[in-house]
LUMKOL-841717 format. One record per residue (C-alpha): residue number from 1; residue in one letter; x, y, z. Coordinates in steps of 0.5 Angstrom, whole numbers, plus 2048, in hexadecimal, padded with zeros to 3 digits. Example, Ala and Ser with C-alpha at 12.3 -4.5 7.8 and 13.67 -1.06 7.14 Angstrom:
<atoms>
ATOM   seq   type    px    py    pz
ATOM     1      a   819   7F7   810
ATOM     2      s   81B   7FE   80E
</atoms>
This chain:
<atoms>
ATOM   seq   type    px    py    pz
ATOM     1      x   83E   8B5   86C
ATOM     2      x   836   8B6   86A
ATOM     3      x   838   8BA   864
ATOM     4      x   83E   8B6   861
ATOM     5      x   839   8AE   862
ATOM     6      x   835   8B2   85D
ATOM     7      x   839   8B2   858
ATOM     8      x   83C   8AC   85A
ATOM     9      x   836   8A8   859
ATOM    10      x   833   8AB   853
ATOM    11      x   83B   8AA   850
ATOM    12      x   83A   8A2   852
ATOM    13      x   833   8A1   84E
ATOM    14      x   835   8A4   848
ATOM    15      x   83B   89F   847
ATOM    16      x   837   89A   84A
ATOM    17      x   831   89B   845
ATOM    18      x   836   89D   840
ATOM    19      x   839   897   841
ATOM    20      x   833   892   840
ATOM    21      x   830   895   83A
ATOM    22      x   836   894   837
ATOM    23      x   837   88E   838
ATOM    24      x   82E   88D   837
ATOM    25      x   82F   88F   831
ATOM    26      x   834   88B   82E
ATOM    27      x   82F   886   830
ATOM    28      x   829   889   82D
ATOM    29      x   82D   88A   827
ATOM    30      x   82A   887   820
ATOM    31      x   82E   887   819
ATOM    32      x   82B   883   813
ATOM    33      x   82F   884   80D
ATOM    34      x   82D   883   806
ATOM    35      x   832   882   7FF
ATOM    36      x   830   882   7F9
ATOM    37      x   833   87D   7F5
ATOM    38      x   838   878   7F7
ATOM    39      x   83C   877   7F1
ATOM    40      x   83E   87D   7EC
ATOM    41      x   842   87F   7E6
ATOM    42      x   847   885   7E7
ATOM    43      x   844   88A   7E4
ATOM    44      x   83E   889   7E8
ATOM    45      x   83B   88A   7EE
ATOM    46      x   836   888   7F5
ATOM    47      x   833   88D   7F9
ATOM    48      x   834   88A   801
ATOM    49      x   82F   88D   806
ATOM    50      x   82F   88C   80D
ATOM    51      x   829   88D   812
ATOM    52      x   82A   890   819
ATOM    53      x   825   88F   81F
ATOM    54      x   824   890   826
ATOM    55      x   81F   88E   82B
ATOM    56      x   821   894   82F
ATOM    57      x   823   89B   82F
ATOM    58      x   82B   89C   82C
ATOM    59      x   82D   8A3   82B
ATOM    60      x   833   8A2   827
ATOM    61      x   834   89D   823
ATOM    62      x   83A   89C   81E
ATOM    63      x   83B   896   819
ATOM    64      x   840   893   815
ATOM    65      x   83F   88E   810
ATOM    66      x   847   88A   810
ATOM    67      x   84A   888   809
ATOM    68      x   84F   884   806
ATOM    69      x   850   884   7FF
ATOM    70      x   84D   88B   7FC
ATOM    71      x   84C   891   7FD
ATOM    72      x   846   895   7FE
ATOM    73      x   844   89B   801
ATOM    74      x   840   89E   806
ATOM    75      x   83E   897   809
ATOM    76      x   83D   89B   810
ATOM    77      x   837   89E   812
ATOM    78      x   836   8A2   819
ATOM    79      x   82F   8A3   81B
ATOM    80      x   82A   8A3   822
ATOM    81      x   826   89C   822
ATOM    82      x   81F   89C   825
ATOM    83      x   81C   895   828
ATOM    84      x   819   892   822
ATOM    85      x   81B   897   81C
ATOM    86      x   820   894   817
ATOM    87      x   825   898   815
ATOM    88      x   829   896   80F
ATOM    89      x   830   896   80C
ATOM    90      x   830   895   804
ATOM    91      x   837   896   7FF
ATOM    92      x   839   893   7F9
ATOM    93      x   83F   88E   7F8
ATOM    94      x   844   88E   7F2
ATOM    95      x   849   88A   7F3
ATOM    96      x   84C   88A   7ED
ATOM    97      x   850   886   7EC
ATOM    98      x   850   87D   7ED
ATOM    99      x   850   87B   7F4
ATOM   100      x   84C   879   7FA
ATOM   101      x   848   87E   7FD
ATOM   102      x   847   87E   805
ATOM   103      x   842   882   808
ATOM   104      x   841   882   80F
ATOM   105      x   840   882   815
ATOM   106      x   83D   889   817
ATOM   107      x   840   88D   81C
ATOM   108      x   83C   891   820
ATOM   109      x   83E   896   826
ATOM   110      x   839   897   82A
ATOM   111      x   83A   89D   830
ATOM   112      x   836   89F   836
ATOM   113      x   831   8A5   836
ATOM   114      x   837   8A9   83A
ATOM   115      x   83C   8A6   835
ATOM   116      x   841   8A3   83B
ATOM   117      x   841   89C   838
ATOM   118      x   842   89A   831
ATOM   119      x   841   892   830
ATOM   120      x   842   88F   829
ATOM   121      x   83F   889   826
ATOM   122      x   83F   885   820
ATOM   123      x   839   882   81D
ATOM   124      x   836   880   818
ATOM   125      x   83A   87B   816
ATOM   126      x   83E   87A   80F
ATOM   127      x   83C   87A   809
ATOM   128      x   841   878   802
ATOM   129      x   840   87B   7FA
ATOM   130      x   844   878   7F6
ATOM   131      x   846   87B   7F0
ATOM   132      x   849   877   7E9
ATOM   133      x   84E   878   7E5
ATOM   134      x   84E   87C   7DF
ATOM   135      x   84D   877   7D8
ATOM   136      x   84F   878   7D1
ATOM   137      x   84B   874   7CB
ATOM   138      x   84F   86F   7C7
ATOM   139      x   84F   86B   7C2
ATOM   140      x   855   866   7C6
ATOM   141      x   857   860   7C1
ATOM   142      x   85A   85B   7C5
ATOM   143      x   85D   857   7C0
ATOM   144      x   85E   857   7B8
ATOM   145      x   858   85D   7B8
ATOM   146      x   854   857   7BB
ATOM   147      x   84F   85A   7C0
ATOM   148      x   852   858   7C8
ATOM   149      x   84B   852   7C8
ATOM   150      x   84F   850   7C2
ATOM   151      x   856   84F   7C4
ATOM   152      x   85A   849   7C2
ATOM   153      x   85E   847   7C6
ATOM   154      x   866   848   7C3
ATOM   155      x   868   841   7C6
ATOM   156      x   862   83C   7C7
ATOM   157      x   863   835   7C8
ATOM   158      x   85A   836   7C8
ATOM   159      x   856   836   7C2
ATOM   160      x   84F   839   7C1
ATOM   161      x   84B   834   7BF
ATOM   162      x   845   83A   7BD
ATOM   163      x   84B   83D   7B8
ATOM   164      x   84D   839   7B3
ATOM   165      x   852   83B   7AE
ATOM   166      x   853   837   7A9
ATOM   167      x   854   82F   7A7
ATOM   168      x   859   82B   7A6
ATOM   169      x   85B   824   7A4
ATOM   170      x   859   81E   7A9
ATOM   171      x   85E   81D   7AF
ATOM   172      x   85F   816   7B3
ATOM   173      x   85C   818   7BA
ATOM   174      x   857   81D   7B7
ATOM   175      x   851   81B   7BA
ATOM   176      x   849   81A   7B6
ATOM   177      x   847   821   7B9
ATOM   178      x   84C   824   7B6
ATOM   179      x   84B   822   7AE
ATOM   180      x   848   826   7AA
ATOM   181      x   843   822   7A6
ATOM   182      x   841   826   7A1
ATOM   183      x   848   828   7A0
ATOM   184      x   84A   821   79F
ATOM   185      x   844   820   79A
ATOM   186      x   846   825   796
ATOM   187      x   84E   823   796
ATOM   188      x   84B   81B   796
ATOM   189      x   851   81C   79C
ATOM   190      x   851   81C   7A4
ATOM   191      x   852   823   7A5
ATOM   192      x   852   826   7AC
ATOM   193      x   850   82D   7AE
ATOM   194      x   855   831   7B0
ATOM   195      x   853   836   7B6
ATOM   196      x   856   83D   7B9
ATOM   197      x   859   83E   7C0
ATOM   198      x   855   83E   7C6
ATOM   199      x   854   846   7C6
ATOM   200      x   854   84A   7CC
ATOM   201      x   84F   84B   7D0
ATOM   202      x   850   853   7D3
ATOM   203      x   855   856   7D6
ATOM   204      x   858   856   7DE
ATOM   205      x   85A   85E   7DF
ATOM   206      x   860   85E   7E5
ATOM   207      x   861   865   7E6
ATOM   208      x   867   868   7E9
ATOM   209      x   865   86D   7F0
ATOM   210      x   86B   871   7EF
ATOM   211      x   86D   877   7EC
ATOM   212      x   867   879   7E7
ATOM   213      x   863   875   7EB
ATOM   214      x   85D   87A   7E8
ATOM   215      x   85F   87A   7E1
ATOM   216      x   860   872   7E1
ATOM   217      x   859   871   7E3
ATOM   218      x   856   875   7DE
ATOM   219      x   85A   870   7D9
ATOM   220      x   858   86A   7DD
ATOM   221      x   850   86D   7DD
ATOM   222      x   84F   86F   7D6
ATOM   223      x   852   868   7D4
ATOM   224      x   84D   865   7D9
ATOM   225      x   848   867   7D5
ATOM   226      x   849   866   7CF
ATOM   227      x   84B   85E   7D0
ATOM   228      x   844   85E   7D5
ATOM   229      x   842   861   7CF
ATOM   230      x   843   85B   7CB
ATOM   231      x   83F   856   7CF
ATOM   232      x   846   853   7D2
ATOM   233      x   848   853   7DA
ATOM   234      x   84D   857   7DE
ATOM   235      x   851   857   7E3
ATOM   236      x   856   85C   7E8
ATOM   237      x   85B   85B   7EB
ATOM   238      x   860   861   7EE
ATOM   239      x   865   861   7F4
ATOM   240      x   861   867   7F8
ATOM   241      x   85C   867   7FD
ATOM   242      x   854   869   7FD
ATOM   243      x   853   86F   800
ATOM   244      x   84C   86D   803
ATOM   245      x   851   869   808
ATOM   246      x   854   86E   80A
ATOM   247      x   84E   870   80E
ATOM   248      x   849   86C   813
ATOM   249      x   842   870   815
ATOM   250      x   844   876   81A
ATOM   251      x   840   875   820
ATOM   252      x   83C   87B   823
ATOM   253      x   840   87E   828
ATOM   254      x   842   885   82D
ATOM   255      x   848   888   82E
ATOM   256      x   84A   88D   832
ATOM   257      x   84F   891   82D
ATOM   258      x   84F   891   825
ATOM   259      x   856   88F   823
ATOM   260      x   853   888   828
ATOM   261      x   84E   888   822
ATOM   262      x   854   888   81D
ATOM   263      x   858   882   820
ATOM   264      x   852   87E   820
ATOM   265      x   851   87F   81A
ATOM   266      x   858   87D   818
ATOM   267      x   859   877   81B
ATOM   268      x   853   874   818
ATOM   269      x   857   870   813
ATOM   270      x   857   868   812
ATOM   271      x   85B   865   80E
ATOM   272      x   85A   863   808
ATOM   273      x   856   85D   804
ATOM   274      x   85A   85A   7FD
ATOM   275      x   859   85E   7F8
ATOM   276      x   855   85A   7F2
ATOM   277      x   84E   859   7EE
ATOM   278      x   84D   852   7EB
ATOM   279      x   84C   852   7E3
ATOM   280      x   845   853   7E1
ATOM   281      x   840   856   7DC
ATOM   282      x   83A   85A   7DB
ATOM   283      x   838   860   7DE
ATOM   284      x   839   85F   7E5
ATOM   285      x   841   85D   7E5
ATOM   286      x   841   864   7E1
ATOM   287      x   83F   866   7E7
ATOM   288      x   843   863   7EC
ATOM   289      x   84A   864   7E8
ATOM   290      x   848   86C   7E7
ATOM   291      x   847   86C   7EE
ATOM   292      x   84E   868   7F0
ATOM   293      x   851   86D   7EC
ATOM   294      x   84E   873   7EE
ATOM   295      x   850   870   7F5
ATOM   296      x   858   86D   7F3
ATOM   297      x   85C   871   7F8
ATOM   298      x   864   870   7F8
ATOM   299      x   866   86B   7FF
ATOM   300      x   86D   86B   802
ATOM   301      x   86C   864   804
ATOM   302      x   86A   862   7FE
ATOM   303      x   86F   85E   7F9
ATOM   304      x   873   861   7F3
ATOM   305      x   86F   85E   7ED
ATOM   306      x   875   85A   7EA
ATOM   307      x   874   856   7F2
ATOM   308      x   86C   857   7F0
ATOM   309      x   86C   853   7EA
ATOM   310      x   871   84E   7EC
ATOM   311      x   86D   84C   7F2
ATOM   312      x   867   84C   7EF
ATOM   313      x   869   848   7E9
ATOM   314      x   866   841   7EA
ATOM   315      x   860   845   7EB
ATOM   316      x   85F   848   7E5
ATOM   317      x   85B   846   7DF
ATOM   318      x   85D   844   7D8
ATOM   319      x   857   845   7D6
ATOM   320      x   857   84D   7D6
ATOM   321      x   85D   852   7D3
ATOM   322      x   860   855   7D9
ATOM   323      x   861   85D   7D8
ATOM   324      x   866   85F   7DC
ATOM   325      x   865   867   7DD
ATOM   326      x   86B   86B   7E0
ATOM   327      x   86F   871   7E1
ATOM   328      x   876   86E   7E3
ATOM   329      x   878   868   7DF
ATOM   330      x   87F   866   7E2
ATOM   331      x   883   85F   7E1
ATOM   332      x   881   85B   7E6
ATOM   333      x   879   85C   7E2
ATOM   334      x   87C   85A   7DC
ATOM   335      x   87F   854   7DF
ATOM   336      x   878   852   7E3
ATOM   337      x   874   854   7DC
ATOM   338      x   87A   84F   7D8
ATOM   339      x   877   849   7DE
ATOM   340      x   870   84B   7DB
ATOM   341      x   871   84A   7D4
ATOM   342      x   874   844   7D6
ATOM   343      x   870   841   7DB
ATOM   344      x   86B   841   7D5
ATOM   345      x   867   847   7D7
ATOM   346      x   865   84D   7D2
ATOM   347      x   867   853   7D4
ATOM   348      x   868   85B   7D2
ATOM   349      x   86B   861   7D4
ATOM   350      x   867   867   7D4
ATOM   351      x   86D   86C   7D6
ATOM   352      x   86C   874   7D9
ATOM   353      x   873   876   7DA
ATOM   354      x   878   879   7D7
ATOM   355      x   87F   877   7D6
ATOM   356      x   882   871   7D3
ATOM   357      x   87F   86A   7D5
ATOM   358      x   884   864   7D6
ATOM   359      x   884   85E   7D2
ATOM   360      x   87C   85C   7D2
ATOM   361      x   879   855   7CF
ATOM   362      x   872   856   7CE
ATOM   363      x   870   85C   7C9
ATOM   364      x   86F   864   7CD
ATOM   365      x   86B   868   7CB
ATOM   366      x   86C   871   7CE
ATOM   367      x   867   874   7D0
ATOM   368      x   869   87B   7D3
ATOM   369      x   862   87F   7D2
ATOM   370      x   85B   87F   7D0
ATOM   371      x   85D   87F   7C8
ATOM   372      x   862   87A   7C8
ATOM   373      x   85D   876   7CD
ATOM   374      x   857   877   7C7
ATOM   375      x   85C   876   7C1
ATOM   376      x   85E   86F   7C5
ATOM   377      x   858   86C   7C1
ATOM   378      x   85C   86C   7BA
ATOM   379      x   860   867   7BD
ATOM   380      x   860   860   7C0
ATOM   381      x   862   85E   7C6
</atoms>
């Protein structure tokens, strides 16, 4: 019976010792992550590094960075981490295309000297590169080759005192800030200026989250631009969701089993916020509105545009063109586009699709490619 305890007891302290430093070393393990940068254009890239220490000994150590949104290769490394040394993974993210980029949490196995116990651990937190979308220079004239900060409105009951257009003969109910009193000395008759209507102040972006969602975010964000560019504000308003809500801070955790990981993961979707960025100018909006396009992502629970616009109407400023940009126009847009125009709001359809369209009462402009996109500034809008 001697011979066989012997073995029976050395058995039992290896798995016990094994037992207890796979566990320690899940808590002795420290992971820092570095991102370069945390906004990019496709065709850029940030390098990520992510440092791995231990205040004890671990023979084998494996770890992963988790992405969502781009591919990268080699995000992985194996390696032995001695108490106190860093040991470091670095690799280029190229994302490629418009998008939210979540990188994060690291998964590292940690295993006993014997290599009878594997235990996984996220760590590191989680981390978000957000990748704007593609953008075309333009020239887009919004109205009667007029620049989009010059728009006059097609059916004003407001005039701009700043832009007079002429004078015409005095009328009863003319007031005194109204006569031109050089005009009338000249004349020797009352005269009275003549002003152009109220012009539009810029233009509020309501871009479609369905089908083409990627190529209506270049057209939105190239419009952006160019009207940003003009001093004027902007607006968007879409009927998708935000990816950066889709994800809460993933919190450091064990698991036994890895497929354990992948569920947690998954199941860290919230529901998402309304999707839309007030009008603004200058530099900081550009940011915001590339930024929300870059993030747009299609939403189930979201309403169709029609229903969007509808709903949306009371609020919709008068003072801005309501650029409409879309892949599928059916009747039910037309007619809650034919609601705006009579309702008193200016509006224009930026249409990406192919096919016919039906009866549309506001002007359509199509946009199928990047050509017909830089062409779009020989036209009005």
């Amino acid at each position: 019976m001697s011979f066989l305890v012997y073995p029976l007891v050395v058995v039992a302290l290896a798995v016990g010792v094994g037992l207890a430093l796979s566990r320690l070393g899940l808590a002795v393990l420290k992971v820092e992550r570095t991102v370069g940068a945390a906004r990019i254009e496709q065709d850029e890239h940030t390098t990520v590094r992510v440092d791995v220490t231990s205040s004890i000994f671990l023979p084998w150590l494996y770890w992963e960075d988790r992405i969502s949104g781009a591919e990268v290769e080699e995000a992985c490394a194996l390696d032995a981490v001695w108490p106190g040394a860093v040991r470091s993974l670095a690799y280029e993210l190229k994302p490629g295309r418009r998008g939210l980029v979540r990188v994060g949490p690291t998964v590292a196995e940690v295993t006993d000297p014997f290599g009878l116990f594997r235990r996984y651990v996220a760590v590191g937190g989680v981390d978000f590169v957000t990748v704007w979308p593609r953008r075309v220079p333009l020239g887009v004239q919004l109205r009667a080759q007029a620049p989009v900060h010059e728009v006059p409105r097609r059916r004003s009951l407001f005039e701009d005192p700043t832009r007079i257009a002429g004078v015409r003969a005095w009328r009863r109910g003319d007031g005194a800030r109204r006569i031109h009193w050089r005009a009338t000395a000249r004349a020797g008759e009352l005269l009275s200026r003549v002003y152009e209507p109220a012009v539009l102040g810029g233009a509020l972006l309501v871009v479609d989250a369905g089908e083409g969602l990627d190529f209506a975010a270049t057209v939105a964000a190239s419009l952006a631009e160019h009207v940003l560019a003009g001093g004027r504000r902007v607006g968007l308003l879409a009927n998708g969701c935000d990816a950066a809500e889709q994800w809460t801070d993933f919190p450091d955790r064990s698991f036994r089993a890895l497929d354990e990981v992948d569920a947690a993961l998954a199941g860290r979707r919230v529901a998402p916020a309304p999707y839309e960025v007030p009008p603004g100018r200058g530099p900081r909006q550009r940011e915001l509105l590339l930024t929300a396009l870059a993030r747009l992502e299609p939403d189930d629970a979201a309403p169709e545009l029609s229903a969007l616009l509808l709903h949306q109407l009371p609020r919709l400023p008068r003072n801005l063109l309501v650029l409409v940009v879309t892949q599928r126009v059916d009747a039910a847009l037309g007619q809650v586009l034919g609601v705006l125009a009579r309702s008193g709001v200016e509006a224009s359809l930026i249409w990406t699709g192919e096919g016919r369209l039906p009866a549309i009462r506001v002007p359509v402009r199509r946009v199928r490619n990047d050509e017909e996109l830089a062409r779009l500034g020989a036209t009005a809008l």
